[in-house]
C-alpha positions as CSV (number, residue, x, y, z in Angstrom):
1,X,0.0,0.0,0.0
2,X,1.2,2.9,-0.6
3,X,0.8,6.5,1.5
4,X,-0.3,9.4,-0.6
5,X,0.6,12.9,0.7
6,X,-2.1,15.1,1.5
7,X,-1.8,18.7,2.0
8,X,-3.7,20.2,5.2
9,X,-6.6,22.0,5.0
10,X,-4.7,25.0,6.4
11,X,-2.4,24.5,3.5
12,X,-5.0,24.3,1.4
13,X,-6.4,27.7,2.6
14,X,-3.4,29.2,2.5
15,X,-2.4,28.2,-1.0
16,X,-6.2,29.2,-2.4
17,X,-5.1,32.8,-0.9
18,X,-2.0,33.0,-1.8
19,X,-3.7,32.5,-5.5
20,X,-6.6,34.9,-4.8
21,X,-4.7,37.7,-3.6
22,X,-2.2,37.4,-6.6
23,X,-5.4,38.0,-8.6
24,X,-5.8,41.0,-6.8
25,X,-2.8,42.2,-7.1
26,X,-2.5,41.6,-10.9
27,X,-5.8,43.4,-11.0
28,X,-4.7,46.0,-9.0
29,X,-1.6,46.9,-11.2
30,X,-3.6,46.8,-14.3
31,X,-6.2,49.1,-13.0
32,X,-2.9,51.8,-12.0
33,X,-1.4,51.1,-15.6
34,X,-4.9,52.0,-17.5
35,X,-5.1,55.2,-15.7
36,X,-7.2,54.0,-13.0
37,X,-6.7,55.2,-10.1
38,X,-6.9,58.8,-10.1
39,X,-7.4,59.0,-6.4
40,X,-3.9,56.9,-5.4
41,X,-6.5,54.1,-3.9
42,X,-5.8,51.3,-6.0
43,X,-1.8,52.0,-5.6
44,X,-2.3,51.8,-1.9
45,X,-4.1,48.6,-2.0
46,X,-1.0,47.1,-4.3
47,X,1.2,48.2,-1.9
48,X,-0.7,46.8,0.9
49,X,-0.7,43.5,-1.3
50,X,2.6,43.6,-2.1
51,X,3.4,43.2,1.7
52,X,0.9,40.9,2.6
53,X,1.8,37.9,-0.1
54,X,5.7,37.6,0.7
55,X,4.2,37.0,4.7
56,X,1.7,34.2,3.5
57,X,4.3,32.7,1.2
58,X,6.6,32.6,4.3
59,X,4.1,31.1,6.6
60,X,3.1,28.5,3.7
61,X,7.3,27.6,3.4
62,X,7.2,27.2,7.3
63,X,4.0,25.2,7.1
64,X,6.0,22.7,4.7
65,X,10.0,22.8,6.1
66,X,8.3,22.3,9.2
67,X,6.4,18.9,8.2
68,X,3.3,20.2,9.3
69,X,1.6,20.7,5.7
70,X,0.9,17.0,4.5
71,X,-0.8,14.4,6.4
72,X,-0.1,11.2,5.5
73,X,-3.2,9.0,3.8
């Protein structure tokens, strides 16, 4: 029998967010680059992304050196 990896639903969470707030972000810039923004709102909300996504990414890397990211099946 074989054991199967499986990631945590934490993990899981975390990786879906990690995803979603890249969308964001992506959207975010595009909005700034059309001419957007003319208020400077959508630049603060990159910048706040921009901070926020290198923390997940490190909790996610923890989550995984750690061990405690995949259950075994």
């Amino acid at each position: 029998m074989s054991q199967r990896p499986i990631l945590s639903s934490r993990v899981e969470a975390d990786i879906m967010q990690i995803a979603a707030l890249h969308g964001l972000l992506d959207f975010a810039i595009s909005e700034c680059l059309g001419g957007n923004d003319a208020d400077g709102t959508i630049l603060e909300g990159a910048v706040v992304l921009t901070r926020h996504i290198p923390r997940k990414f490190r909790h996610l890397t923890n989550a995984f050196l750690s061990g405690n990211a995949v259950k075994r099946d």
